[in-house]
N, C-alpha and C positions, 0 to 999 in steps of 0.2 A: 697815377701814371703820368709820367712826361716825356712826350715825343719834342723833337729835337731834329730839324731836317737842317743838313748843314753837303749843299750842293758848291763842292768843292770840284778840280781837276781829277779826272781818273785817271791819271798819265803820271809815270815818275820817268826819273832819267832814262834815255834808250828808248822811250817810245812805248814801254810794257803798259798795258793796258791793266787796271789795279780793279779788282771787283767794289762794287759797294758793301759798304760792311751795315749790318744791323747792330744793334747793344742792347743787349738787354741787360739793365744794372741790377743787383738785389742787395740790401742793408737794411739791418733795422732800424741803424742809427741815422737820423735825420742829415747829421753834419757832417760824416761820412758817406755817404750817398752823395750829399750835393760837391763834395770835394771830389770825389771819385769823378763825377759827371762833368765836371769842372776842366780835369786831369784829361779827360777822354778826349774833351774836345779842343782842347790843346793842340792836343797831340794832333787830331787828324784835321785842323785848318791848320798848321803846319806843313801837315805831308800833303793838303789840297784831294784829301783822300773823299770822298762822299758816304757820306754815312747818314744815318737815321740811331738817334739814342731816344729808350726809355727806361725809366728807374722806376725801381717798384722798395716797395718795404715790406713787404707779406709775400712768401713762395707760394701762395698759392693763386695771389692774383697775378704773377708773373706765366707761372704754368697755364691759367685761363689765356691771359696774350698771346702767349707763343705756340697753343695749340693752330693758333688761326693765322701762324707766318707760313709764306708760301715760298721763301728762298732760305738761303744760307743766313746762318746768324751766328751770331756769340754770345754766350752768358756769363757772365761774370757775377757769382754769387761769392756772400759773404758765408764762411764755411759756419760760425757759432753765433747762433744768434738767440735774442729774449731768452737770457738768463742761460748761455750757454750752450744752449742746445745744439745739436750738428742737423739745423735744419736746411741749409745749403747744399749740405752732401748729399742731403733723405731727397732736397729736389732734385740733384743731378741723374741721381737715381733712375727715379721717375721717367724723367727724360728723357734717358737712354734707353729705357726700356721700351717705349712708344717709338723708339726708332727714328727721331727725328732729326733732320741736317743743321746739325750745328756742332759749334766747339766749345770748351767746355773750362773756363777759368778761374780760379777760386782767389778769393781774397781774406787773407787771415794775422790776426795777431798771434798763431799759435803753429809750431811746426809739428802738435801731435794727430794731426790726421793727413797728414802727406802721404803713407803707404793707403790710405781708403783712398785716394784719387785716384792708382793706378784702374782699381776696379773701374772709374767708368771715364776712363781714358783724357781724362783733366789734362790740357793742351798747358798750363803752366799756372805756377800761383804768384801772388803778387804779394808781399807782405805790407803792411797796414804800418805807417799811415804810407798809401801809395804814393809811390813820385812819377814825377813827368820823364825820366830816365827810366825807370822802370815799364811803367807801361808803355814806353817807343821801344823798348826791346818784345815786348808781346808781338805790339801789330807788325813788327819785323818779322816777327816768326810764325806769323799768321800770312801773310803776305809771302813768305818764302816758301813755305809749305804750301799754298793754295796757288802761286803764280809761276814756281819757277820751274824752267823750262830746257831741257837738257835735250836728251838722248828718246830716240822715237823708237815704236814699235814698227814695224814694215812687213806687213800682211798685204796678200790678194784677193779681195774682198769685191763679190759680184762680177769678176774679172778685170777689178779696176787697184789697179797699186793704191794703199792706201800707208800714209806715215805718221801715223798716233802720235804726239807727244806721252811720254811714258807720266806726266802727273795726273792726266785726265781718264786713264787708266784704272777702275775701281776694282775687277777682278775680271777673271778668264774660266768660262766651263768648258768642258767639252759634254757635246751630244752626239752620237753617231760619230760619222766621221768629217765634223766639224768643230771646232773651237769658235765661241763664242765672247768677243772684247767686249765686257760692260764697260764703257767710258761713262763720263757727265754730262756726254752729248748723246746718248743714243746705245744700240748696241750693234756692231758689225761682226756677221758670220765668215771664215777664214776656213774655205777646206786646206786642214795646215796640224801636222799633228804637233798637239801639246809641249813635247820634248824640245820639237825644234824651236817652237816658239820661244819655249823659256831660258835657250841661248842665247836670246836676244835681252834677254830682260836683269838687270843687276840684282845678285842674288842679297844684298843687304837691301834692299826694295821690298823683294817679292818677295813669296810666300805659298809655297806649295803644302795649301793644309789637310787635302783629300787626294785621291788619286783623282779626282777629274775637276778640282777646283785648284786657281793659284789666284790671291788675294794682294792686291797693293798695301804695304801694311801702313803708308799713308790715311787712306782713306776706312782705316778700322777702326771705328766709335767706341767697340765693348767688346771683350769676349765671356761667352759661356761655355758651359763641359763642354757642350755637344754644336755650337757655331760661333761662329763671328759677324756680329753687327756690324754694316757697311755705312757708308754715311749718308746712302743713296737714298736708305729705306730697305733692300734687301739684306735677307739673313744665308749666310753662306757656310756650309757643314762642315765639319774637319773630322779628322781621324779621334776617336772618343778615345784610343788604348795612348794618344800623344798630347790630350787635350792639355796636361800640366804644359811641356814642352813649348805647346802651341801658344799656349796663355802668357808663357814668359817672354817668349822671343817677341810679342807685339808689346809687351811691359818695357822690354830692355830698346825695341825701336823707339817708342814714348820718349822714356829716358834719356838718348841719344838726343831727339830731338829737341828736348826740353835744354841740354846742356848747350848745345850748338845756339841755342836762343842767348846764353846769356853770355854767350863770349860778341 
């Protein structure tokens, strides 16, 4: 393993405040790993981004590391590795399944496992040998997706007006006759019914996958038949008789989002 602390500016133009990123590298190949790691940090003492990298060459001692991150991270695993194998993918897998906050980037000399990405929601692939243009399109799309700031939610929450930014936004339950905003900061109760709420909310955004859940299809890690992994750590239930329906439309959000990365 090598950590990598590189305390750069958290500010880009305008003032936006840029989260710290983590990296976690995977490759088998020695001289693609240290090129990769190379490329990374490029990139983000350029942008004055602060980051922390480490590289690994075995998914299994990457999976040991990242059980024990306690914030937002990135992976970027090589998809076919020691003799071929799709052991990058078998980790993402894994990952996803333990439900843990992060995003999810593959790096490949091959475009024959691009549709097994959709299953655990692979934020974008990098083709090999990676460039420093390419990977500044990732962290753009990492950074736009995680920072950017639009249109608010505007709820009466405890009796105090409250104006969400709609990215911070992970899902909405209702209980009784309350709706419940899971944000990334917290959750705020809103005697406010569901409907009206979700007038405020763009419908290429949201996602009303139950009658008493609607999910930001941002913050969706995975889906299964019967729910959808958040990025929070919760699992959120949808309509089983729509699960196909339900599975595509966070496939084709993906999708959307991946292309927008590369213009």
């Amino acid at each position: 393993m090598d950590r990598i602390s590189q305390a750069g500016s958290s500010t880009e133009k305008g003032g936006q405040e840029l989260p710290s990123l983590h990296l976690y590298l995977l490759d088998d190949s020695a001289s693609d790993l240290e090129a990769l790691r190379n490329i990374s940090l490029q990139v983000m003492q350029s942008r004055g981004i602060s980051c922390e990298i480490y590289t690994f060459q075995h998914p299994g001692a990457l999976e040991s590391a990242i059980a024990r991150e306690t914030q937002y991270c990135v992976c970027l695993l090589d998809i076919l590795m020691y003799g071929g194998r799709p052991l990058g993918l078998t980790l993402a897998r894994r990952l996803r399944a333990k439900g843990q906050q992060l995003d999810i980037v593959f790096t490949t000399s091959s475009d024959d496992y691009m549709l097994e990405g959709y299953d655990v929601f692979a934020l974008g692939y990098l083709k090999k040998p990676v460039t420093a243009a390419a990977f500044s399109r990732i962290v753009d799309h990492l950074l736009s997706r995680r920072g950017k700031s639009c249109s608010t939610l505007n709820i009466l929450s405890d009796r105090v007006r409250q104006s969400i930014p709609l990215q911070n936004i992970c899902y909405i339950d209702v209980y009784g006759k309350h709706c419940h905003v899971h944000t990334t900061k917290g959750v705020l109760s809103a005697s406010m019914r569901l409907k009206d709420m979700m007038e405020q909310l763009p419908t290429d955004q949201f996602l009303q996958c139950h009658r008493s859940y609607v999910v930001n299809l941002a913050h969706v890690q995975s889906a299964a038949s019967d729910h959808l992994q958040m990025d929070n750590g919760d699992r959120v239930p949808i309509r089983i008789r729509e699960s196909l329906s339900i599975r595509q439309r966070c496939a084709e959000f993906l999708w959307t989002e991946m292309q927008e990365a590369k213009t």
